[in-house]
C-alpha positions as CSV (number, residue, x, y, z in Angstrom):
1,X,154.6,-33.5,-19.1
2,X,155.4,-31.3,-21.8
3,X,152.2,-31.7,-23.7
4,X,149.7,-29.3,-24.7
5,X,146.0,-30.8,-25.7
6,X,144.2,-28.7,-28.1
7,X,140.4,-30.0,-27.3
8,X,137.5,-29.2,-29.7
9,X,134.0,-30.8,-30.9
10,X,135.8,-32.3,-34.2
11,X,139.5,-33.2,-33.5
12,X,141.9,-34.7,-30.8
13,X,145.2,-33.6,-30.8
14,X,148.0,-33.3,-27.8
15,X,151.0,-31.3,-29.2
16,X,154.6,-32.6,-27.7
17,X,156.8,-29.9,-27.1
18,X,160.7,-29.4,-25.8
19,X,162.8,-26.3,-24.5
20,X,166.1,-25.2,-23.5
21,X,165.2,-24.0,-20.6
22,X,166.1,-25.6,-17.2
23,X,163.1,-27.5,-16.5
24,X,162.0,-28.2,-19.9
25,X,158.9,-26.0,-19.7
26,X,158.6,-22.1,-21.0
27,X,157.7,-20.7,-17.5
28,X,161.5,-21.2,-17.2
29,X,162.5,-19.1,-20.1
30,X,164.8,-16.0,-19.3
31,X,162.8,-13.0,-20.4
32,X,165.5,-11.2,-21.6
33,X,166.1,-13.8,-24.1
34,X,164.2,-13.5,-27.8
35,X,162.8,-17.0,-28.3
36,X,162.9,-18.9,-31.3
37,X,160.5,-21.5,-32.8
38,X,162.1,-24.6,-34.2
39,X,160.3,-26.6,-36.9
40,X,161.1,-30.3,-37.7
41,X,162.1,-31.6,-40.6
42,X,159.6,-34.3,-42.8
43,X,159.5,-38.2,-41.4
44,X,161.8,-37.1,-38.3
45,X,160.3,-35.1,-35.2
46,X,162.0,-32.1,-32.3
47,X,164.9,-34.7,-31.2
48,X,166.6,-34.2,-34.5
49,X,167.3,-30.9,-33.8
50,X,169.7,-31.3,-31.5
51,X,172.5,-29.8,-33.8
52,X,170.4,-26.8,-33.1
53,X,169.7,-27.1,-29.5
54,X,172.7,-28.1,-28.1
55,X,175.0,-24.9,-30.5
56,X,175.7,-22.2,-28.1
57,X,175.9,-19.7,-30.5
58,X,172.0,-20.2,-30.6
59,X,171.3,-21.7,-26.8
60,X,173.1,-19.2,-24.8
61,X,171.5,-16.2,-26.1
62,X,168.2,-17.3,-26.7
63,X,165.1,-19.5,-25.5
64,X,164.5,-22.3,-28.1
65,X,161.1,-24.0,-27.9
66,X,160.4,-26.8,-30.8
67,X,157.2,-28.8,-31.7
68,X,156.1,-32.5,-33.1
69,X,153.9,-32.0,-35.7
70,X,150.8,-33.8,-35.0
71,X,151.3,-37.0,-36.6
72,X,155.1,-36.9,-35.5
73,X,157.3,-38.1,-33.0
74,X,155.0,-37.8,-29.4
75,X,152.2,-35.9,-30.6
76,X,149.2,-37.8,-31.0
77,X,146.0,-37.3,-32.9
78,X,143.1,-38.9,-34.4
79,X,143.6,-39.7,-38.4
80,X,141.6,-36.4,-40.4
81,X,141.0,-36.7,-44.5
82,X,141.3,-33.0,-43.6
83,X,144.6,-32.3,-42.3
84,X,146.9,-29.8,-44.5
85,X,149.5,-27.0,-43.9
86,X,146.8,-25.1,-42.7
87,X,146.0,-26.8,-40.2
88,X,149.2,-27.2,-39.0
89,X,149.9,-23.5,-39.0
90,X,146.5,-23.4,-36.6
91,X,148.1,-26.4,-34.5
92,X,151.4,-23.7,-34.0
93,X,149.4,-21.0,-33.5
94,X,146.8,-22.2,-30.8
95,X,150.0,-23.8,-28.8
96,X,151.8,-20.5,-29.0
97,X,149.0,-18.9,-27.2
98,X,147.8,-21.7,-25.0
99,X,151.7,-21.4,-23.6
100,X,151.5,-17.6,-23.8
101,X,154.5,-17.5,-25.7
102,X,155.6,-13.7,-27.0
103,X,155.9,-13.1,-30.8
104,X,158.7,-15.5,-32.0
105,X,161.9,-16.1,-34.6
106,X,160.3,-19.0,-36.6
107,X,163.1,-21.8,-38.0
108,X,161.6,-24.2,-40.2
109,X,162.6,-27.5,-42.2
110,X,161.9,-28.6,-45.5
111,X,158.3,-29.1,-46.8
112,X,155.8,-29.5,-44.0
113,X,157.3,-26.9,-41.7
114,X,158.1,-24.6,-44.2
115,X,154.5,-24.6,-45.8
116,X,153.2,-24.0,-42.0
117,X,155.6,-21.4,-41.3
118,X,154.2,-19.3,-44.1
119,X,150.8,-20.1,-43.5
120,X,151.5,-18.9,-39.5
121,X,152.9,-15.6,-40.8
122,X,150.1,-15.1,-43.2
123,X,147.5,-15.6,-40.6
124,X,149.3,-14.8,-36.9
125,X,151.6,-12.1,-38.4
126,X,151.8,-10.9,-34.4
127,X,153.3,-14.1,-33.4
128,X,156.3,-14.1,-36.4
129,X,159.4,-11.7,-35.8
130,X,161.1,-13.5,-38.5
131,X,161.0,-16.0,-40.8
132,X,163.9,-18.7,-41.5
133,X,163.0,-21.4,-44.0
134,X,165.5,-23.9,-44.8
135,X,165.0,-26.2,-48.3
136,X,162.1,-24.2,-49.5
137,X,160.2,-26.9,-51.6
138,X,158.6,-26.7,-54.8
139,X,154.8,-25.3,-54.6
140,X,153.3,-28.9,-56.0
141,X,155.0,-32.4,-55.5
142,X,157.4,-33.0,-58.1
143,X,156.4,-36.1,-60.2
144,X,159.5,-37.9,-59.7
145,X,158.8,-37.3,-56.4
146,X,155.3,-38.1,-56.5
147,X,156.0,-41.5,-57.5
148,X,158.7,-42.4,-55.2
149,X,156.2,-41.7,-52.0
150,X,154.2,-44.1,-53.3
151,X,156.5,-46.6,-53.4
152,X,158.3,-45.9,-50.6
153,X,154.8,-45.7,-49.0
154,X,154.0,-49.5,-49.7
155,X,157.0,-50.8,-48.6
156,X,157.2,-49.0,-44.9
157,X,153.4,-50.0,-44.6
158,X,153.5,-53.4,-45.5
159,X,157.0,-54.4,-44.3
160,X,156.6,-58.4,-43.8
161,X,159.3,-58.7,-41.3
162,X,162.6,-56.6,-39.9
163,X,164.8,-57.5,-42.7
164,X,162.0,-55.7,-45.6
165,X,161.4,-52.8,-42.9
166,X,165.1,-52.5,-42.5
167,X,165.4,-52.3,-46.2
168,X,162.3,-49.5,-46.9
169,X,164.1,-47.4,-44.2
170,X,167.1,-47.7,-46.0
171,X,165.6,-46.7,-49.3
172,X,164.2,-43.6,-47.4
173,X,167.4,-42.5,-45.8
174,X,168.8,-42.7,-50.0
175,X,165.9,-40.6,-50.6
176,X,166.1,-38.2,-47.7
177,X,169.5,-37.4,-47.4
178,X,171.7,-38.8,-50.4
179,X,173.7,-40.7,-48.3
180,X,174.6,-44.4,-48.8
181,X,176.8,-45.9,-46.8
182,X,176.5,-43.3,-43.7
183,X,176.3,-46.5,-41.3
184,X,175.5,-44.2,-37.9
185,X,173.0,-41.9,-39.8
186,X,171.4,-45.1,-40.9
187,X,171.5,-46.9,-37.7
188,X,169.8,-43.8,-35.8
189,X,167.2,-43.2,-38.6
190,X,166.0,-46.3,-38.5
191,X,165.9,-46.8,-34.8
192,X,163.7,-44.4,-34.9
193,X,160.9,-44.9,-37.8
194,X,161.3,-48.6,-35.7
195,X,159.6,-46.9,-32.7
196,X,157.6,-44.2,-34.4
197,X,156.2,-45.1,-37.6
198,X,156.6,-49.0,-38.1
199,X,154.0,-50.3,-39.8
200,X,151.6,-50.8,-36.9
201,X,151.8,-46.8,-36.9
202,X,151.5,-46.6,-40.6
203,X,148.0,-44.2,-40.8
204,X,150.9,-41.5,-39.1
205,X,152.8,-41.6,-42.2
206,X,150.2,-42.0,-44.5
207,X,148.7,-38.7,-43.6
208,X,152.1,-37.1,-43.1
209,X,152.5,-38.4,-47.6
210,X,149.2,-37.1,-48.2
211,X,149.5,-33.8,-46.8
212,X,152.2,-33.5,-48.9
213,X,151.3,-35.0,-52.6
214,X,148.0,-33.0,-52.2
215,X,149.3,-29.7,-51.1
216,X,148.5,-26.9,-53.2
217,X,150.0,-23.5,-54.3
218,X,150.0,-20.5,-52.3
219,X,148.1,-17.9,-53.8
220,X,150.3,-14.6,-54.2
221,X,148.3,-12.5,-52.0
222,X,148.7,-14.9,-49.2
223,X,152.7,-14.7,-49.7
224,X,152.1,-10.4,-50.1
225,X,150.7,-10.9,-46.5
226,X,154.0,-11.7,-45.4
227,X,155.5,-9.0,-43.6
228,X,158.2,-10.0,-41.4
229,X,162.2,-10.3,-42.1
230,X,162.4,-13.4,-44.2
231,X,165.5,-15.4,-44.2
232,X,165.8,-18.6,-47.0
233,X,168.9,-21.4,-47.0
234,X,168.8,-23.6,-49.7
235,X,170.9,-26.6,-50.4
236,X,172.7,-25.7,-53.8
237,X,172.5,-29.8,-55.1
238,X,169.2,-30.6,-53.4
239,X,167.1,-33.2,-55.8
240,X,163.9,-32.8,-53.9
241,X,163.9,-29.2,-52.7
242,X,166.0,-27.6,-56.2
243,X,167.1,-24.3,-55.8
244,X,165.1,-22.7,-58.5
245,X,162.1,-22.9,-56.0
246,X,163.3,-21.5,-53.3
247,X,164.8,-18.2,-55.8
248,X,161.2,-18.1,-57.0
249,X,159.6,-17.9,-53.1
250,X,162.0,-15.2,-53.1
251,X,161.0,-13.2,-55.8
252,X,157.3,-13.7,-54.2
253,X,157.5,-12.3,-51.3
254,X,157.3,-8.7,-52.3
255,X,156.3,-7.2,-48.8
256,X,159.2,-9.0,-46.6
257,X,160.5,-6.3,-44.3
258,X,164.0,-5.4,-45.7
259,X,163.3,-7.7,-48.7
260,X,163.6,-11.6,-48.1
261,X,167.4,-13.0,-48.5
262,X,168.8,-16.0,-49.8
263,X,171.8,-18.1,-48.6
264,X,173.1,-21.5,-50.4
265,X,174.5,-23.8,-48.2
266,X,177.2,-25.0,-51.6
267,X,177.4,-28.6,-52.2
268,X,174.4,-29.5,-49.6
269,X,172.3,-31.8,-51.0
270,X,169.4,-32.2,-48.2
271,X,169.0,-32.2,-45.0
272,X,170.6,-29.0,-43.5
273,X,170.0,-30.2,-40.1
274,X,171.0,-33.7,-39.8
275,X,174.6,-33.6,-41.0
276,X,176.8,-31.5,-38.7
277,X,178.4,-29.6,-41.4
278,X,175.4,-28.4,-42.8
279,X,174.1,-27.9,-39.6
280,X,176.2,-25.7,-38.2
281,X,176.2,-23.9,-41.6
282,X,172.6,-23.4,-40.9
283,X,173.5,-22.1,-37.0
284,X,175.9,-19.6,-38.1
285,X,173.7,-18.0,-40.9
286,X,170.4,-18.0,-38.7
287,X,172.5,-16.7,-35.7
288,X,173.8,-13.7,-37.9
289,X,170.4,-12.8,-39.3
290,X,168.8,-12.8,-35.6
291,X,171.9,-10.7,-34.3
292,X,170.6,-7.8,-37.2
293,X,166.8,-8.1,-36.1
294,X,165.3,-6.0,-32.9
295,X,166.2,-7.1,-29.4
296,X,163.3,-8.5,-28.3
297,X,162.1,-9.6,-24.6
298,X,160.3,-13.2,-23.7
299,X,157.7,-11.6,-20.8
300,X,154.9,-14.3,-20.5
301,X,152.0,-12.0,-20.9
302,X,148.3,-12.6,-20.4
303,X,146.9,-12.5,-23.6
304,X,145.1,-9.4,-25.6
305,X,142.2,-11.7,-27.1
306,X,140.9,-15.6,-26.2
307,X,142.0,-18.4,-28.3
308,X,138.5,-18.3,-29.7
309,X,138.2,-14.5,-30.6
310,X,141.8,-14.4,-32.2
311,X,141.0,-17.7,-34.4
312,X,137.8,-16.2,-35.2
313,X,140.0,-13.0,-36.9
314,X,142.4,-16.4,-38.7
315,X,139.5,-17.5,-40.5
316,X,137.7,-14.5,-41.8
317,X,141.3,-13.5,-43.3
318,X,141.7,-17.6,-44.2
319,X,138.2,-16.8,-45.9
320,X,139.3,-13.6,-47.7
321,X,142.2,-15.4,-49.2
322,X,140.8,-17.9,-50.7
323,X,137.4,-16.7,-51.5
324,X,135.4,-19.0,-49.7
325,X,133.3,-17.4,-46.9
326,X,131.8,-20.0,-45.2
327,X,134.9,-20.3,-43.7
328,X,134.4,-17.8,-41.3
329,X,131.3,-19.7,-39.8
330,X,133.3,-22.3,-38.3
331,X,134.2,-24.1,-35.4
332,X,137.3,-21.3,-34.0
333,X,138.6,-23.5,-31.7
334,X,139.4,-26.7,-34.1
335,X,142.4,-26.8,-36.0
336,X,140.8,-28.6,-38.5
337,X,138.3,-25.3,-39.2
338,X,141.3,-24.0,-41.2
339,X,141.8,-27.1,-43.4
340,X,141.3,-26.3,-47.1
341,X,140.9,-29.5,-48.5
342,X,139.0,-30.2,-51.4
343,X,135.8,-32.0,-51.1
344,X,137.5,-34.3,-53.8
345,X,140.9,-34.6,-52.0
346,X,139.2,-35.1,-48.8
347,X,137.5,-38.2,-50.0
348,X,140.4,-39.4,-51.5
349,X,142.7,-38.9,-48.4
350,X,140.1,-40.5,-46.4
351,X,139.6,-43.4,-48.7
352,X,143.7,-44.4,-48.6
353,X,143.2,-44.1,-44.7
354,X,140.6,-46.7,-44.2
355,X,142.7,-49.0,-47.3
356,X,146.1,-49.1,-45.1
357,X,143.7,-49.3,-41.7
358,X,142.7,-52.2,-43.0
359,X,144.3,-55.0,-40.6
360,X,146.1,-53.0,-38.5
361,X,146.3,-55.6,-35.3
362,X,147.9,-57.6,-38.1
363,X,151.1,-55.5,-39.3
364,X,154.3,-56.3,-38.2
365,X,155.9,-54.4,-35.3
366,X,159.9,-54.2,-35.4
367,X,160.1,-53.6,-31.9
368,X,161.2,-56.3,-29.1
369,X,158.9,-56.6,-25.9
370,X,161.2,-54.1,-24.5
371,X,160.0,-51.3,-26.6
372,X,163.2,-50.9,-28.4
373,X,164.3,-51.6,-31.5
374,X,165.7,-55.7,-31.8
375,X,169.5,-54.4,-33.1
376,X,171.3,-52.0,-35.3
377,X,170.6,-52.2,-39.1
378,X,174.3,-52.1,-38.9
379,X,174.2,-55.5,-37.0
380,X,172.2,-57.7,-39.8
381,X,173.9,-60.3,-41.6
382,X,175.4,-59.2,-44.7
383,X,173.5,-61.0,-46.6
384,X,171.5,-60.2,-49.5
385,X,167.7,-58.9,-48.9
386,X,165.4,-62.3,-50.5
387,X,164.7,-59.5,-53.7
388,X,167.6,-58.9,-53.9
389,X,170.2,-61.0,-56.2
390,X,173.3,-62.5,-55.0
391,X,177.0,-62.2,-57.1
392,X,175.6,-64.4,-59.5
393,X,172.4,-62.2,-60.3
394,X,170.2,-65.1,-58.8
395,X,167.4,-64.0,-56.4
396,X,163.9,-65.8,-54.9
397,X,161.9,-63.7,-57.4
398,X,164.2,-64.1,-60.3
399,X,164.0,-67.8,-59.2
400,X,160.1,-67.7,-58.8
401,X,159.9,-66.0,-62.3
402,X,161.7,-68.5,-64.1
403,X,159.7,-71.3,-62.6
404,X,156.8,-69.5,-64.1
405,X,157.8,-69.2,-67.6
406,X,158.8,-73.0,-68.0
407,X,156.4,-74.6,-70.3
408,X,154.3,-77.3,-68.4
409,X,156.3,-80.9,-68.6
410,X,153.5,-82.3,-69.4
411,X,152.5,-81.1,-72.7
């Protein structure tokens, strides 16, 4: 199976990973292929990038490898208070070697992946060739944005039955992608959160939201690090990821070989990899920019230093950067070792884990005893969710709430 474990003192993690190869596995790459790195978009995991995969102008003339993040898709974990972009970057790296993969094109989506990719490039510049970061987000969580987690966060978690899941993944599709009335996006987005994240899952996605409404800036000499070609596409009308941000990332990093370039995918909103016109978009301008980089080959080559002594080189850099030198000292063959988490944050993060852990067995599961998911959202009656009102404006709460208010018929 296409898994690769990652063991250590202090974490658990298995990495699921897919190819384009012939057998599904990198010993089947062709080495006269450069091989790119595909990182998945946030809430979704590798399968959605099968706009990517399945282009030829990117799958005929080169080897495509792409990983679920650890809380994603098939990669497993145990829950960490700890987990950031660091660690994620470490997750990357330590596969990379582990699979002796050569020095790689990096593709990245939105937030998560994008923070990781630059994390990865800052600390394992000899396993970047280039960078391509598509909807760059802003450095902190927008508040906006902030809040609408948090909502979205309670319903997903705490979905009472299929019709209120059905209606939190709806409200995060809106979010995601802008579209409302996309009936086959919504059908096949929800499927999946059905089978991945439904509430009996719901710690996955509550340390996905917490890596990102805690992540933090990073510093300008960690982006000065950054040496490789850097390539940035930017929906022009994103609401989440706005264009100013990614311009700005731009002007940052100063040390990009050839000077990092922007493209703006015009009218894109989110996304770039879901809908097929902004996908191939996103195909032809990250096939052009690998076309002008070095020929490179895909040999799998023993490799120069252990796991252990090259991690050990990460985190005395990792230390450097951010001025805190016990770093060094730790554990080089944990991910987590590279987590920069505030002592603060950490508790925190740990606290909201062991809140929504809180009766678990007991969350609904939208799932039939097949496994798979009990119809289409598509498929429900067209009736109106209980919270929501009907033509007349009438609903159970706005019902309830009147109730409430009349005076007692006693007095």
């Amino acid at each position: 199976m296409p898994y690769i474990d990652i063991p250590s003192r202090d974490d658990y993690v298995s990495i699921w990973y897919i190819t384009n190869s012939d057998h599904g596995n990198v010993g089947s790459f062709d080495p006269n292929r450069p091989t790119c790195i595909l990182l998945h978009p946030l809430f979704l995991d590798s399968s959605w990038l099968i706009r990517h995969f399945d282009d030829p102008r990117l799958s005929q003339d080169y080897n495509l490898i792409a990983l679920d993040q650890r809380t994603c898709g098939r990669s497993r974990c145990r829950p960490s208070q700890f987990h950031d972009s660091y660690v994620d970057a470490a997750d990357i790296a330590m596969v990379c070697q582990a699979l002796l993969l050569p020095p790689a094109h990096i593709l990245a989506f939105e937030a998560i992946s994008v923070n990781a990719a630059l994390r990865l490039a800052a600390l394992w510049p000899e396993q970047v060739l280039s960078m391509t970061l598509c909807d760059v987000p802003p450095p902190t969580e927008l508040q906006w944005v902030f809040h609408a987690y948090d909502e979205l966060l309670q319903l997903w978690c705490y979905a009472p039955d299929l019709d209120s899941f059905e209606h939190a993944g709806n409200e995060v599709v809106t979010f995601m992608t802008g579209e409302t009335d996309n009936l086959d996006l919504q059908d096949d987005l929800i499927a999946y959160w059905e089978k991945y994240t439904p509430p009996t899952k719901r710690l996955r996605i509550v340390e996905l939201v917490n890596i990102m409404m805690n992540r933090t800036l990073l510093r300008p000499e960690e982006l000065a690090s950054i040496v490789c070609p850097v390539l940035i596409i930017q929906g022009e009308a994103s609401p989440i990821a706005p264009l100013k941000y990614a311009e700005n990332l731009k002007q940052l990093l100063i040390n990009s070989e050839g000077g990092p370039r922007l493209y703006v995918v015009k009218g894109a909103k989110a996304c770039l990899n879901i809908l097929p016109g902004s996908a191939s978009i996103v195909n032809q301008v990250f096939s052009k920019f690998l076309a002008q980089q070095p020929r490179t080959r895909s040999d799998l080559r023993p490799l120069k230093m252990s796991i252990q002594e090259r991690s050990k080189v990460a985190l005395s850099k990792l230390a450097e950067f951010v001025g805190i030198p016990s770093i060094a000292q730790k554990d080089p063959l944990s991910p987590l070792s590279f987590s920069c988490v505030k002592a603060e944050v950490a508790k925190s993060q740990l606290e909201n884990l062991m809140f929504y852990a809180k009766n678990l067995d007991q969350a609904y599961c939208p799932l039939g005893r097949d496994g798979r998911p009990l119809r289409k959202y598509s498929e429900r009656k067209k009736e109106a969710h209980w919270f929501q009102g009907d033509r007349h404006g009438n609903s159970y709460i706005g019902t309830f709430a009147c109730f409430m208010d009349l005076p007692d018929r006693a007095s």
